[in-house]
C-alpha positions in Angstrom: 48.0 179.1 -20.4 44.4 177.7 -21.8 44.9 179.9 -25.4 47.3 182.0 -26.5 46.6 183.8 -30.2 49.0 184.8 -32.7 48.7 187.5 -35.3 50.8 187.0 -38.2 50.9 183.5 -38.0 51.5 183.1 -42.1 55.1 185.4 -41.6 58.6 184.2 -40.9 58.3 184.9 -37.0 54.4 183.5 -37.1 55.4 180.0 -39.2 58.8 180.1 -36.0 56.5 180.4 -32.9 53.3 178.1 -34.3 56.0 175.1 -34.8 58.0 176.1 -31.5 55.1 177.5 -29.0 53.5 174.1 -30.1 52.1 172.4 -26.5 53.1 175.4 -24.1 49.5 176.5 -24.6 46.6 173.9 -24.4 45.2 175.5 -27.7 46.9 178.4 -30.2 44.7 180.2 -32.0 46.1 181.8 -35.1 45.7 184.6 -37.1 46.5 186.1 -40.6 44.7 187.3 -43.6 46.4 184.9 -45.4 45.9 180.7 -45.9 47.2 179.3 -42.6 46.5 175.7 -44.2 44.9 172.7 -42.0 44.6 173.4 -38.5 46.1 170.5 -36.1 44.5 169.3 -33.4 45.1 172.2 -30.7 45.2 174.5 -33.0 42.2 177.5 -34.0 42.3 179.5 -37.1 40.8 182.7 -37.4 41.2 184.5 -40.8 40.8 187.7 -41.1 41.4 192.1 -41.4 42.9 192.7 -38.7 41.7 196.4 -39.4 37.9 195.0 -39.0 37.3 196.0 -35.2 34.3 193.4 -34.7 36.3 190.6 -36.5 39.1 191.6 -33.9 37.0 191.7 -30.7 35.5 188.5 -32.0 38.9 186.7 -32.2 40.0 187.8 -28.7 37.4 186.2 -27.0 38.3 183.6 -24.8 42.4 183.9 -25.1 44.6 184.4 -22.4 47.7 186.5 -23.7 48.1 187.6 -27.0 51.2 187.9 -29.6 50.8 190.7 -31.6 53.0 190.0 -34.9 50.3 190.7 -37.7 51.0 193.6 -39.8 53.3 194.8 -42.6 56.6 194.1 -41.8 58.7 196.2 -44.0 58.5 200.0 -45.2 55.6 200.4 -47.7 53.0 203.4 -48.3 51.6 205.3 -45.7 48.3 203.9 -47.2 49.4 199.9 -46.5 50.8 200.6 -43.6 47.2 202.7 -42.0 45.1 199.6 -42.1 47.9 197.3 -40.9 49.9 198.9 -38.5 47.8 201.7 -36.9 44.4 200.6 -37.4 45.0 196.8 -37.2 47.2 197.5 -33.6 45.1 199.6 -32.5 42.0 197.3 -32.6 44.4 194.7 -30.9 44.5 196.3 -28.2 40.9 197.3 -28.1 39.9 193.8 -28.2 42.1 193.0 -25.2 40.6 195.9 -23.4 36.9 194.6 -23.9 37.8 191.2 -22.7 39.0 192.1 -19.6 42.6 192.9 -20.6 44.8 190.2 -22.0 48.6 190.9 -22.0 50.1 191.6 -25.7 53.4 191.2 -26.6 53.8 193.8 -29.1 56.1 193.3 -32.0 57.9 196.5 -32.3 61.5 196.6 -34.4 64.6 198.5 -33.9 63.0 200.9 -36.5 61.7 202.6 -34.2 64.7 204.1 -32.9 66.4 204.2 -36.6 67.9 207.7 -37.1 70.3 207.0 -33.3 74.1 207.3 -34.3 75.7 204.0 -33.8 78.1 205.3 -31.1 75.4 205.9 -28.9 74.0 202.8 -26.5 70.3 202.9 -26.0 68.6 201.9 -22.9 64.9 201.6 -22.2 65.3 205.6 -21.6 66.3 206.5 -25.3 63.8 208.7 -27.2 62.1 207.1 -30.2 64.1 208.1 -33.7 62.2 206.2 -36.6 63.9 206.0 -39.9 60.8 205.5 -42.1 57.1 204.7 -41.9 57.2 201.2 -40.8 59.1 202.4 -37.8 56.4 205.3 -37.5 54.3 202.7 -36.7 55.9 200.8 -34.6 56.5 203.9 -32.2 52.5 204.4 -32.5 52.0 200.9 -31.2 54.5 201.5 -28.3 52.6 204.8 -27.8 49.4 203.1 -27.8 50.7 200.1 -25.6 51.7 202.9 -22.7 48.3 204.6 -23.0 46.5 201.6 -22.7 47.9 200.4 -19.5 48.1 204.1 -17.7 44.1 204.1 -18.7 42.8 200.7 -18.8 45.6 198.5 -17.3 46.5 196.3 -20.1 49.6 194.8 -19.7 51.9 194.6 -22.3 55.7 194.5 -23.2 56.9 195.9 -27.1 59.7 194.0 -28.5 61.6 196.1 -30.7 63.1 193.1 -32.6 66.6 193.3 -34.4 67.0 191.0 -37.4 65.5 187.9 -36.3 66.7 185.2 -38.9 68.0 181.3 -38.9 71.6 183.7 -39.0 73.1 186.9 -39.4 72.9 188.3 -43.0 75.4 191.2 -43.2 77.6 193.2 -40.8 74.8 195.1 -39.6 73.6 191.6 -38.3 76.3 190.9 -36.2 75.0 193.6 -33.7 71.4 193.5 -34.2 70.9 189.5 -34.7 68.2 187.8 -32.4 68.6 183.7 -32.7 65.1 182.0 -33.4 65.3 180.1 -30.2 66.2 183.4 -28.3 63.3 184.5 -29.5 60.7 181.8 -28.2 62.5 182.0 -25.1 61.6 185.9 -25.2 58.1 185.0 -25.9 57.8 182.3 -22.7 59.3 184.8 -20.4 57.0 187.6 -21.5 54.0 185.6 -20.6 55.4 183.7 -17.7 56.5 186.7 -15.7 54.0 187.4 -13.1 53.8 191.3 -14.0 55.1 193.4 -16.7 53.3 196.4 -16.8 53.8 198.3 -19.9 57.4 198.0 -20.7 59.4 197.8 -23.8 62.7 195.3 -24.7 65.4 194.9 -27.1 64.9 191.4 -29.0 68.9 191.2 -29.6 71.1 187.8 -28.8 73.9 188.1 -27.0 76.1 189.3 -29.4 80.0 190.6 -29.0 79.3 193.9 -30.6 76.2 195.5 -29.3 73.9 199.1 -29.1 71.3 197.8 -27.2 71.3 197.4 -23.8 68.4 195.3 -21.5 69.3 196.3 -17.8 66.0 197.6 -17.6 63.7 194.8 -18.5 65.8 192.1 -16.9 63.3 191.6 -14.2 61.7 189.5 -17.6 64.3 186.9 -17.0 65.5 186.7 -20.5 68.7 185.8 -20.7 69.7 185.3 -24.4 71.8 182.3 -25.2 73.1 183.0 -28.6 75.5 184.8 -30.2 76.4 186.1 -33.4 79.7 185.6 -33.0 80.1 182.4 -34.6 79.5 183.8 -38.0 81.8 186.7 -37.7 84.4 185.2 -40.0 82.0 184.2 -42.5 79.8 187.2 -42.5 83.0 189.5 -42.8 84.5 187.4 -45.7 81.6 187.9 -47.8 80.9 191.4 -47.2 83.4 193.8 -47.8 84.4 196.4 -44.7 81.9 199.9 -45.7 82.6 203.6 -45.3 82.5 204.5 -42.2 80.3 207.3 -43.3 77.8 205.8 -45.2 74.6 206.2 -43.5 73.5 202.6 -43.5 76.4 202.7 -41.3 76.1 205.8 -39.3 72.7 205.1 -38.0 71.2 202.0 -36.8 68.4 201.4 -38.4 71.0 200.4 -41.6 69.7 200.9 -45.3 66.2 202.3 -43.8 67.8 205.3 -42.2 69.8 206.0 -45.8 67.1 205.3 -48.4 64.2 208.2 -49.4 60.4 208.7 -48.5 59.0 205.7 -49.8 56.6 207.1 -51.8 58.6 209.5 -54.1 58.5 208.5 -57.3 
């Protein structure tokens, strides 16, 4: 790996992979609209829209995969999320197309499949159930990725990440938790792997209590380490036991599949 770029690169999962992807690529060019600070020595930074097409095409030149994290990472207006998610993606993979077709990992989320009843395992069959517009977009993005590779043959794999965080947060966490360093790993398998076609995976630790199941992407390799098992006690000490009916519970796309359009008043 000469270059790898990564959108994003100023958000919690950019800041993760720019200290930890650090030497696995001879140079990392990064990417966000907003300040990315000094660059170090094998490091490039590229600032800018990622909804401007020519800026886009521009950055893409001369990488050899790409990371696709940039983009609003939480619900928002259908007006925030246009330029960031759907226009900014879709220029993404654009770029990659007109230089010859760099593999993308594509960060989806579990949004994506938001409004599926907790009682029921997904696989990489399940249909896509968003719970709001963010996961909307993400489901455009794995739309896009599959047209892209039937048409042009650009190889990519969408991660629909759970709740990727130092640890679990709440109950919910327990079952969708992805370590940091099961994460990285994720990333170094996606771009090691001498083929993945378009394919989509679960970014989920290996956790006791679990919805989401990988048997179809294992010839990835990823083999998730952690679990969030070791904060059970903790996490179920400091937040109480909920109805079992509440729809934060029901569903599992948690408080997104239970809260209102985002843009009534």
């Amino acid at each position: 790996m000469e270059r790898i770029l990564i959108t994003g690169a100023a958000g919690g999962l950019g800041k993760l992979l720019r200290a930890e992807l650090k030497g696995w690529a001879k140079v990392m060019r990064i990417n966000d609209i907003a300040d990315l600070g000094e660059a170090a020595a094998d490091e490039e930074i590229v600032q800018c829209d990622l909804g401007d097409l020519d800026a886009v095409t521009a950055m893409v030149d001369g990488v050899d995969g790409i990371i696709h994290l940039g983009g609003k990472s939480i619900e928002g207006t259908f007006e925030e999320i246009l330029n960031s998610n759907l226009r900014g993606t879709y220029n993404i993979f654009e770029a990659s197309r007109r230089h010859g077709g760099k593999r993308i990992m594509f960060a989806s989320s579990n949004h994506a499949i938001g409004f599926h009843v907790r009682e029921q395992s997904l696989d990489g069959t399940s249909a896509q159930r968003p719970d709001s517009i963010y996961g909307l977009s993400k489901c455009y993005g794995e739309d896009l990725a599959r047209y892209y590779f039937d048409k042009f043959a650009v190889e990519s794999v969408s991660v629909r990440i759970g709740s990727c965080f130092p640890e679990p947060r709440d109950r919910r966490m327990l079952a969708t938790w992805l370590s940091p360093a099961d994460f990285v790993r994720l990333m170094k398998c996606i771009f090691d792997a001498d083929r993945v076609g378009v394919s989509m995976i679960y970014g989920v630790s290996n956790n006791r209590e679990t919805w989401w199941d990988n048997s179809h992407a294992a010839f990835l390799g990823w083999q998730p380490q952690d679990t969030s098992e070791i904060y059970r006690e903790k996490i179920e000490a400091a937040h109480p036991k909920p109805h079992w009916d509440d729809p934060a519970v029901r569903y599992h796309g948690g408080m997104y599949a239970k809260v209102g359009h985002f843009e009534d008043p």
